[in-house]
C-alpha positions in Angstrom: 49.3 -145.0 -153.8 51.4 -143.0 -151.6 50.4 -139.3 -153.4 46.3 -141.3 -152.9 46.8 -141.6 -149.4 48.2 -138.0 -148.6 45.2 -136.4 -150.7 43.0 -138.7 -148.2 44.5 -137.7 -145.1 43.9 -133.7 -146.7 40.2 -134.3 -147.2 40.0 -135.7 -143.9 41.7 -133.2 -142.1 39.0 -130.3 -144.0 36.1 -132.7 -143.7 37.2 -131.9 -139.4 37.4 -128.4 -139.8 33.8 -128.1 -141.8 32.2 -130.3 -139.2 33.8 -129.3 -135.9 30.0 -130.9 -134.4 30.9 -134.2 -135.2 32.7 -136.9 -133.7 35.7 -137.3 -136.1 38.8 -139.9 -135.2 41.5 -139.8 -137.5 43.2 -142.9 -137.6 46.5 -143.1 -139.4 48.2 -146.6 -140.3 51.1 -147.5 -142.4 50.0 -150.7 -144.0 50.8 -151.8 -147.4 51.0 -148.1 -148.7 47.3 -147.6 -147.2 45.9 -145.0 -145.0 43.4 -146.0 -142.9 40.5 -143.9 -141.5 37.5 -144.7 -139.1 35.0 -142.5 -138.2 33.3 -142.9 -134.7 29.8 -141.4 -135.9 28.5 -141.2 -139.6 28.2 -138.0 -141.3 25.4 -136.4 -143.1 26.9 -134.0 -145.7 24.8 -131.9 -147.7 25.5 -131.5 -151.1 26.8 -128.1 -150.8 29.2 -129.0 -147.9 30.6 -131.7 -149.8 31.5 -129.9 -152.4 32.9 -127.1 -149.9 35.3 -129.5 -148.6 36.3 -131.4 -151.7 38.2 -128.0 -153.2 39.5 -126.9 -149.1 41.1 -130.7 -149.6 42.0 -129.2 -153.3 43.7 -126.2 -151.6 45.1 -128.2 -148.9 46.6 -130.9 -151.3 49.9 -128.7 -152.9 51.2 -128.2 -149.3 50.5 -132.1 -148.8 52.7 -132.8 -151.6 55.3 -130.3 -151.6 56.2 -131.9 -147.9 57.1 -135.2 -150.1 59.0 -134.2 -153.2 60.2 -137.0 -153.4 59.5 -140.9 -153.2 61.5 -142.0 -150.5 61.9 -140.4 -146.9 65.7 -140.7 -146.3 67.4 -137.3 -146.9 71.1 -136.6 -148.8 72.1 -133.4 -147.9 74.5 -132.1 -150.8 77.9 -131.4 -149.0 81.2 -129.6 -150.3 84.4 -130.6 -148.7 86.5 -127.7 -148.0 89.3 -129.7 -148.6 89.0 -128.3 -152.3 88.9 -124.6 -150.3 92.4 -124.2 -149.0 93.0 -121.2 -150.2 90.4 -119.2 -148.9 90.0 -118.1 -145.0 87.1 -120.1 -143.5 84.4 -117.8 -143.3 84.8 -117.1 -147.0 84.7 -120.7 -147.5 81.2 -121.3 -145.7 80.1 -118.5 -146.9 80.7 -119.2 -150.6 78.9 -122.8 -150.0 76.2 -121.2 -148.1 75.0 -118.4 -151.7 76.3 -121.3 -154.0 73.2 -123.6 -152.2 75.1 -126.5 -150.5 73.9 -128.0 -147.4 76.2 -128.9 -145.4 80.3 -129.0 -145.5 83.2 -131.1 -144.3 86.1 -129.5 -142.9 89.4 -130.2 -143.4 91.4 -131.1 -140.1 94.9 -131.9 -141.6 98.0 -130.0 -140.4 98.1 -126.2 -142.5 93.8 -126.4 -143.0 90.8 -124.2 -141.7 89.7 -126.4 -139.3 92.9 -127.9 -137.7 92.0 -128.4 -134.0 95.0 -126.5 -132.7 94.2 -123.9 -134.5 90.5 -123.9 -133.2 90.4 -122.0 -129.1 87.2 -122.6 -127.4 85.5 -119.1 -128.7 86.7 -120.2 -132.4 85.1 -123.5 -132.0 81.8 -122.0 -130.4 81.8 -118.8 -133.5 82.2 -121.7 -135.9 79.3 -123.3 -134.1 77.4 -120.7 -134.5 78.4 -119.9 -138.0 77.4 -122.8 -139.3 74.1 -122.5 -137.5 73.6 -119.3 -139.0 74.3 -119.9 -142.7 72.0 -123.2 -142.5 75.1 -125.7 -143.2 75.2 -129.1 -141.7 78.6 -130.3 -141.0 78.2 -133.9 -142.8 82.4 -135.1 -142.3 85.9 -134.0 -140.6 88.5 -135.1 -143.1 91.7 -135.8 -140.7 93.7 -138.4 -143.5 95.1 -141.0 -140.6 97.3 -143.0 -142.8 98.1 -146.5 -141.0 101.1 -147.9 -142.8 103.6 -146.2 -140.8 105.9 -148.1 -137.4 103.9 -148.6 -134.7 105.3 -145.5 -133.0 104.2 -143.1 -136.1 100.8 -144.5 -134.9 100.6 -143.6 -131.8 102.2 -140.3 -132.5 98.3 -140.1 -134.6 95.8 -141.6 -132.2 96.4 -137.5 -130.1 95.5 -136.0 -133.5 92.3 -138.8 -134.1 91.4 -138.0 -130.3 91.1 -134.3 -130.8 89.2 -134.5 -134.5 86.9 -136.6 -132.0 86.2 -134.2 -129.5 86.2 -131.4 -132.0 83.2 -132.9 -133.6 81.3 -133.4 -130.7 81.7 -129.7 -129.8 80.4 -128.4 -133.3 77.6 -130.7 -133.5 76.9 -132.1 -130.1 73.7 -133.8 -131.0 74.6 -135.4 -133.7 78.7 -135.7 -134.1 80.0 -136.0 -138.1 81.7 -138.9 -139.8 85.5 -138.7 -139.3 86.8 -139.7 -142.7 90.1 -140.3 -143.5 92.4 -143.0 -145.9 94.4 -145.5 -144.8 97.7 -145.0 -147.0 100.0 -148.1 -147.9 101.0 -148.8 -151.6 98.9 -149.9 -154.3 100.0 -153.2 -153.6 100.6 -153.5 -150.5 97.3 -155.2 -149.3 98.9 -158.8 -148.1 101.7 -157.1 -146.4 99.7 -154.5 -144.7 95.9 -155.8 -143.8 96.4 -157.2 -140.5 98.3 -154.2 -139.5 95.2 -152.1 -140.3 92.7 -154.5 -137.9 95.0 -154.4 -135.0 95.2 -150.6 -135.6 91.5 -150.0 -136.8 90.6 -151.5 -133.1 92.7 -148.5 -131.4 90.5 -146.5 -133.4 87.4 -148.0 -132.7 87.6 -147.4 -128.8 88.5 -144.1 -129.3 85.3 -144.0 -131.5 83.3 -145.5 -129.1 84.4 -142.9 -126.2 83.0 -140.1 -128.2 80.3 -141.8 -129.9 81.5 -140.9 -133.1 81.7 -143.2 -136.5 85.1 -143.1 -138.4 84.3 -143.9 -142.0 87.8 -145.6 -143.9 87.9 -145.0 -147.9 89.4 -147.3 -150.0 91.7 -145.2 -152.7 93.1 -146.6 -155.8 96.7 -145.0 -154.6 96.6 -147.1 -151.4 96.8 -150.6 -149.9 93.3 -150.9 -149.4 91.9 -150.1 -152.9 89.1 -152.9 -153.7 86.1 -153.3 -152.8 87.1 -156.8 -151.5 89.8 -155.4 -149.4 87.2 -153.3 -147.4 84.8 -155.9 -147.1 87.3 -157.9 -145.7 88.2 -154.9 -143.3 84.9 -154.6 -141.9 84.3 -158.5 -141.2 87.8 -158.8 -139.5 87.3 -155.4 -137.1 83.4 -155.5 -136.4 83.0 -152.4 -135.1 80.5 -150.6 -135.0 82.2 -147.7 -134.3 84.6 -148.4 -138.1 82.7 -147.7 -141.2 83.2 -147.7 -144.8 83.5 -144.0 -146.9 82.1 -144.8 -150.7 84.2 -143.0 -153.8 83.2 -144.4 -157.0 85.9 -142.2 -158.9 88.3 -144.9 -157.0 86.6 -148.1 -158.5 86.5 -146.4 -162.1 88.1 -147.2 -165.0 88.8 -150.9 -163.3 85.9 -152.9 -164.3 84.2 -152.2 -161.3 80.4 -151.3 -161.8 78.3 -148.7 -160.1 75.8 -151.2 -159.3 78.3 -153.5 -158.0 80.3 -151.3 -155.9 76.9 -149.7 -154.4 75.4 -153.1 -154.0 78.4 -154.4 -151.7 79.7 -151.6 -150.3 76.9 -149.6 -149.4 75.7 -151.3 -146.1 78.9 -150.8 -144.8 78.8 -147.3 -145.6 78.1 -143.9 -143.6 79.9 -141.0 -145.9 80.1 -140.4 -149.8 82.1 -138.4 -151.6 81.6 -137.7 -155.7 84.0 -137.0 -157.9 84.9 -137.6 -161.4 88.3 -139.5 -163.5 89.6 -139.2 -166.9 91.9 -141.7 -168.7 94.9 -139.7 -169.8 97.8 -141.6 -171.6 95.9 -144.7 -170.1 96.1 -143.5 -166.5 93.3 -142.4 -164.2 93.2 -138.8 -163.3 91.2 -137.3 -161.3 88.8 -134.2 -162.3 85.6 -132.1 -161.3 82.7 -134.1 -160.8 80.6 -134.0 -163.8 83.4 -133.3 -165.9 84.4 -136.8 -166.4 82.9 -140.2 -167.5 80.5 -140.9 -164.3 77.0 -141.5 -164.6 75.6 -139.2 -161.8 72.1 -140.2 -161.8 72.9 -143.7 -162.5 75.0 -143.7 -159.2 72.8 -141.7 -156.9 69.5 -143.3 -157.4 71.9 -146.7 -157.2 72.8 -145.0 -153.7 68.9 -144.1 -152.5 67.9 -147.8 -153.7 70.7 -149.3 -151.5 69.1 -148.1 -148.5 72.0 -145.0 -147.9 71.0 -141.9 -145.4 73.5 -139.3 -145.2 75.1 -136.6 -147.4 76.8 -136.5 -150.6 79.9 -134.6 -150.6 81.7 -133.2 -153.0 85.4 -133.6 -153.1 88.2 -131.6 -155.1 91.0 -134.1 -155.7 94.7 -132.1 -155.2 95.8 -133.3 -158.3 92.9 -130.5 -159.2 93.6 -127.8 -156.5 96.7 -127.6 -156.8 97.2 -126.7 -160.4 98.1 -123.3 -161.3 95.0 -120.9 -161.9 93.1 -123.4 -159.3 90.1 -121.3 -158.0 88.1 -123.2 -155.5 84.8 -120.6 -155.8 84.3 -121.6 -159.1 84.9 -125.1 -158.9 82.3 -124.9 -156.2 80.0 -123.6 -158.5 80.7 -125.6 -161.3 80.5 -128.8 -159.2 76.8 -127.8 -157.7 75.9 -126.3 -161.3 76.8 -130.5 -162.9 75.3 -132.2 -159.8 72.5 -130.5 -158.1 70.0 -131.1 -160.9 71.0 -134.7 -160.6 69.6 -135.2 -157.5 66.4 -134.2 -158.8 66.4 -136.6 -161.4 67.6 -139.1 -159.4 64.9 -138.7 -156.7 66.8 -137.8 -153.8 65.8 -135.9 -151.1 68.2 -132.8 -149.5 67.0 -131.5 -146.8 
């Protein structure tokens, strides 16, 4: 119906141009999947006419449909996380995603990375601005890793380096600030011991959030305390803040008998940031590899993503148990990760840009 209605509105738009004398109104309404049209004054169309404006509304119709490739309007741009990028200086890095064909990136704001805000004067920040402007990246996520098990004077010793991952994002993208992402730490098993620490914590965070306007996304991680879909849940009831979201990371939830649809279905409207990547069993233990090169279903999890309702960007994210092992070389794992993924999201129906 939808493909119907933009071939209607085509016609209609030639059917004006071919009859600039008459008194056309084009009146468009979203009801049940219909376009609407009323004219003000009937039309008499000569044979010859008609069929003049049937093929402009056949030469008109490609553009119509190119504008929609796709069946739903939200758009996942397809991020790499330079988190995976260590080793290279930071205009390589963007660069490299830029020719490989991501669209956007998240920066890496942890002590010894690119992007750590000391590191960043104001004309780095405003040629890294630009840069990004330049090669047509979108900054989809600041990775700053926050972890919020420590005393309470390790904490405070963090909300500086949370205050200026903040501000740093609302310099780079001004009109619309990215995600802060980061993990919450604890042991695998320390949930009970450690959950109400996190929501008297989490609400330090949220005013800070609120200051800037800026969402900070929490990932559950099979390494930490929160590491369950039910532990986040429970997160986000106890804080309600709008300001403290969820970050989604199947590889985390698999190998655990925890579904795709599952996850997606209760995590997902709690969520403002993906990442993707993949896990192996190895002697019965998880590891963590290249996206694609492990046992996830890729389109199987993004259209589960685009049905739940999800707009943002899907990021790609090198685990270090990858990165850092000898012979590591974070240009072709780019590649290799768009080369598994990107046709996915075709198949998958999602929109990029």
């Amino acid at each position: 119906m939808e493909i119907v209605a933009e071939w209607c509105r085509a016609a209609w738009l030639v059917v004006a141009t071919f009859f600039p004398g008459q008194l056309l109104k084009l009146l468009y309404k979203k009801r049940y999947g219909r376009a609407v049209c009323h004219l003000e004054k009937p039309m008499t169309i000569t044979r010859r006419r008609f069929l003049t404006c049937a093929a402009g509304s056949l030469a008109c119709a490609p553009s119509v449909f190119a504008a929609q490739p796709n069946k739903t309007t939200a758009v996942h741009p397809f991020a790499f996380s330079l988190y995976g990028m260590r080793t290279l200086d930071l205009d390589t890095a963007l660069t490299t995603c830029a020719k490989i064909g991501y669209d956007a990136v998240e920066l890496a704001l942890m002590p010894g990375y690119h992007a750590e805000p000391k590191r960043l004067a104001n004309d780095a920040r405003r040629r890294l601005r630009d840069r990004l402007r330049t090669l047509r990246l979108g900054l989809s996520a600041l990775m700053v890793n926050l972890p919020l098990h420590g005393n309470e004077q390790s904490h405070r010793d963090q909300l500086p380096r949370l205050q200026a991952a903040l501000a740093l994002g609302r310099e780079l993208a001004p009109d619309a600030a990215p995600v802060i992402e980061t993990i919450l730490g604890g042991g695998v098993n320390d949930w009970e011991k450690l959950r109400r620490q996190f929501v008297n914590r989490l609400g330090d965070w949220a005013r800070l959030a609120e200051k800037h306007k800026t969402i900070i996304a929490v990932k559950p991680h099979r390494g930490n305390a929160m590491n369950l879909p039910g532990h986040a849940l429970w997160l986000m009831e106890q804080v309600k803040s709008p300001w403290i979201k969820l970050a989604y990371d199947y590889s985390h939830f698999q190998h655990r008998n925890l579904s795709i649809a599952d996850t997606v279905k209760s995590l997902m409207p709690h969520t403002r940031f993906v990442h993707i990547k993949d896990t192996r069993l190895v002697n019965g233990r998880a590891q963590f590899t290249l996206p694609g090169d492990g046992g996830i279903d890729y389109a199987q999890l993004l259209r589960a993503i685009r049905t739940a309702g999800y707009h943002g960007c899907i990021c790609v994210e090198v685990s270090g148990q990858v990165s850092g092992q000898k012979g590591y070389d974070p240009s072709a794992a780019a590649r290799r990760c768009y080369a598994n993924v990107a046709p996915v999201f075709i198949k998958a129906e999602l929109r990029r840009r």
